[in-house]
C-alpha positions in Angstrom: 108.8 263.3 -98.9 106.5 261.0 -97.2 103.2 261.8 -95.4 103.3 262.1 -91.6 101.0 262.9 -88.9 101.0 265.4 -86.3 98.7 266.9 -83.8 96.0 270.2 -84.8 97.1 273.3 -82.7 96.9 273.2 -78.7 95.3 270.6 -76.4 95.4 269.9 -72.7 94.2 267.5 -70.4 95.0 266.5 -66.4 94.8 264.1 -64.2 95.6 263.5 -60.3 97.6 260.8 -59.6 97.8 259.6 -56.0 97.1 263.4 -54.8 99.9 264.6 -57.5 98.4 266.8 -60.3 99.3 266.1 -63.7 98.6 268.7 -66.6 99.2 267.4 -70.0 99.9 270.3 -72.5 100.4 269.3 -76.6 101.1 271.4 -79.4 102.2 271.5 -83.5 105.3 272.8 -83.5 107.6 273.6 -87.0 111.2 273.5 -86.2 113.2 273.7 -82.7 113.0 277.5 -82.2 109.0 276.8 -81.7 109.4 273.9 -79.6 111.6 275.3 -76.9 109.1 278.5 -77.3 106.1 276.5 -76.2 108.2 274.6 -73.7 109.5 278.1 -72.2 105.8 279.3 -72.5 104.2 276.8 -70.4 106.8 276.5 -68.2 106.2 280.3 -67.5 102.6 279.8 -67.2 102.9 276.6 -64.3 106.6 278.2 -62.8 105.1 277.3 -59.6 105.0 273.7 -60.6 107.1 271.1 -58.9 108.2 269.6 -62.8 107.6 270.6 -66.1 109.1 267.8 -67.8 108.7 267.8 -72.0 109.2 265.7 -75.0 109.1 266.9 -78.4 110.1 265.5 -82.1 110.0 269.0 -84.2 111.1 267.9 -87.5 108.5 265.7 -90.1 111.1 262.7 -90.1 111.4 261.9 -86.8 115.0 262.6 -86.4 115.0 265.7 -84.6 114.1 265.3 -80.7 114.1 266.6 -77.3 113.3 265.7 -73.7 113.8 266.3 -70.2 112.7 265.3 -66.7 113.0 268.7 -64.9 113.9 267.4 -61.7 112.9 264.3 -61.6 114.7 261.2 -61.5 116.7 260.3 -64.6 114.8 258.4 -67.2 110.8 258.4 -65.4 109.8 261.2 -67.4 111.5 262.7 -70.7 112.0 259.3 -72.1 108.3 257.9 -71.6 106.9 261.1 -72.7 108.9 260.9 -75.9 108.4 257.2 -76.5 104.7 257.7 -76.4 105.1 260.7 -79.4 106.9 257.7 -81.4 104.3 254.8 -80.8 101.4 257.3 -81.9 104.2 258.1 -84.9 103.2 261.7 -84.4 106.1 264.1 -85.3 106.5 267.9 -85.4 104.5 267.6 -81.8 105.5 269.0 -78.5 104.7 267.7 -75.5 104.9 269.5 -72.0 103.4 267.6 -68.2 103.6 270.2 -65.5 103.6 268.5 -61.9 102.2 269.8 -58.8 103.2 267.0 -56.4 100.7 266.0 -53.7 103.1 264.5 -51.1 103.2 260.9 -51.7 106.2 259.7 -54.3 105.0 257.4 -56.7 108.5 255.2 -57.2 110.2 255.2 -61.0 107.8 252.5 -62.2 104.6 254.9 -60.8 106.4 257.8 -62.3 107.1 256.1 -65.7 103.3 254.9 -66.2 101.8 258.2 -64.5 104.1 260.5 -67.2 103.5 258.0 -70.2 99.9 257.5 -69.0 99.1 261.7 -68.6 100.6 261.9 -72.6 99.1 259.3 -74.4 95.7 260.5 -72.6 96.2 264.1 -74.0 97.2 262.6 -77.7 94.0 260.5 -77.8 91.9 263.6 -77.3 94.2 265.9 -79.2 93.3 266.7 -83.2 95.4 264.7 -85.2 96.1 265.6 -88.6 98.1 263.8 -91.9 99.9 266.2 -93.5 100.2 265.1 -97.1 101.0 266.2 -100.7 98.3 268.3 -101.9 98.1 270.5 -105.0 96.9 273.5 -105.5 94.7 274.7 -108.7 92.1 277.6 -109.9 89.3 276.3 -111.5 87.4 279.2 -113.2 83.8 279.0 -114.9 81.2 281.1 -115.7 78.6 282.1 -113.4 76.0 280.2 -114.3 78.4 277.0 -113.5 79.3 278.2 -110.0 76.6 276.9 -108.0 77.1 273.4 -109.4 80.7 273.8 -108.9 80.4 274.5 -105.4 78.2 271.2 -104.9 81.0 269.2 -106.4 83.7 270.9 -104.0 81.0 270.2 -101.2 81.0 266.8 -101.7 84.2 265.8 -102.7 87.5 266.1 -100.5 89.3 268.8 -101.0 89.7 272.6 -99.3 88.6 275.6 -101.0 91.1 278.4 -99.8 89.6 281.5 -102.2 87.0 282.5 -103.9 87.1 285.5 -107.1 84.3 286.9 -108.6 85.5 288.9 -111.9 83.8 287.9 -115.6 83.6 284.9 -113.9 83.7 282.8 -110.3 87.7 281.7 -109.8 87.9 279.1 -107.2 91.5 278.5 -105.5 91.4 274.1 -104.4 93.3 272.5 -102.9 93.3 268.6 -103.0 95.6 265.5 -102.3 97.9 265.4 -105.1 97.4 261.4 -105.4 93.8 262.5 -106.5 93.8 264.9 -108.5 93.6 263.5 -111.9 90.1 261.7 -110.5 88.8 265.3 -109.0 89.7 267.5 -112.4 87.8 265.0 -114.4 85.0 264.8 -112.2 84.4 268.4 -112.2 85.3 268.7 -116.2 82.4 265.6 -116.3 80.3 267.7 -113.9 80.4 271.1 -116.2 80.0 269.6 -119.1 83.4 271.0 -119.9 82.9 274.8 -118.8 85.6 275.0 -116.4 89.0 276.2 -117.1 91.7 275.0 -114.8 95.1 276.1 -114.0 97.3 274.0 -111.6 99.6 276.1 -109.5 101.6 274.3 -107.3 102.5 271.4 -104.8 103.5 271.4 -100.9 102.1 269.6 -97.8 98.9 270.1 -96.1 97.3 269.0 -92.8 93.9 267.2 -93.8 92.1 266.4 -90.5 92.1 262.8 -89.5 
């Protein structure tokens, strides 16, 4: 499975556009039942809204996708929302622009840029995030090693998720698969060889971008 990207959590923005308010709201989303849930929550939130038109792609290939215009006319707001989430080539992202319109219509062509305009602006201020391979090991050493160990953890990329004191300090990592070869014999090089490690297993994680 290749890497992908996708946005961190929740992120909104808004704009007025020729007296029409625009808010922009953009979410991580796993699977379809989550995307309409965060469609059907912020469309409960702005249900006094003149539109809340959405866009999502919910799956990490791409294939699975969504979108509607909620009103307005056919193809000026679904469709630029969702071809916005391709051109960044963020997936598993849901997309949501809630209109409160101001009393002067924009046109198709205003519509288009004002929709496309209100999601790319959100996306550039969202946290993106590449989820990639990462693996998963404990690397246990003796106390006297742990401080040094948590230098070398400090200032290399990777994520500790736990720490275990026992006889000794167990510390659960988690790096990018494609380095860690480079990372175990770092640290082995580091300890002088007191560190016991015991890989666990494989799956993708969202490093911050």
């Amino acid at each position: 499975m290749a890497n992908y990207l996708s946005v961190n959590g929740e992120c909104r923005t808004q704009t007025v556009i020729e007296k029409s308010r625009f808010i922009t709201t953009s979410a991580h989303v796993e699977g379809e039942e989550q995307a309409r849930a965060f469609v059907a929550r912020i469309s409960k939130e702005f249900s006094d809204a003149t539109h809340n038109c959405y866009a999502y792609i919910c799956d990490s290939t791409g294939n699975f996708l969504r979108f509607s215009d909620d009103g307005e006319p056919q193809g000026t707001a679904g469709m630029p929302m969702l071809e916005v989430l391709k051109a960044k080539k963020l997936v598993q992202t849901a997309v949501v622009v809630t209109r409160y319109f101001g009393g002067i219509k924009l046109g198709a062509g205003g519509l288009v840029r004002a929709y496309s305009g209100s999601v790319a602006q959100n996306l550039d201020s969202a946290q993106k995030v590449s989820y990639e391979e990462c693996s998963e090991a404990e690397y246990s050493v003796d106390y006297s090693a742990a401080e040094i160990a948590k230098r070398y953890f400090a200032e290399n990329e990777c994520t500790v998720i736990n720490t275990a004191y026992d006889s000794g300090v167990t510390f659960t990592v988690a790096v990018r698969s494609a380095t860690e070869k480079s990372f175990d014999s770092g640290l082995v090089n580091r300890l002088n060889g007191r560190v016991r490690i015991a890989r666990k297993h494989s799956y993708f994680f969202p490093f911050k971008i």
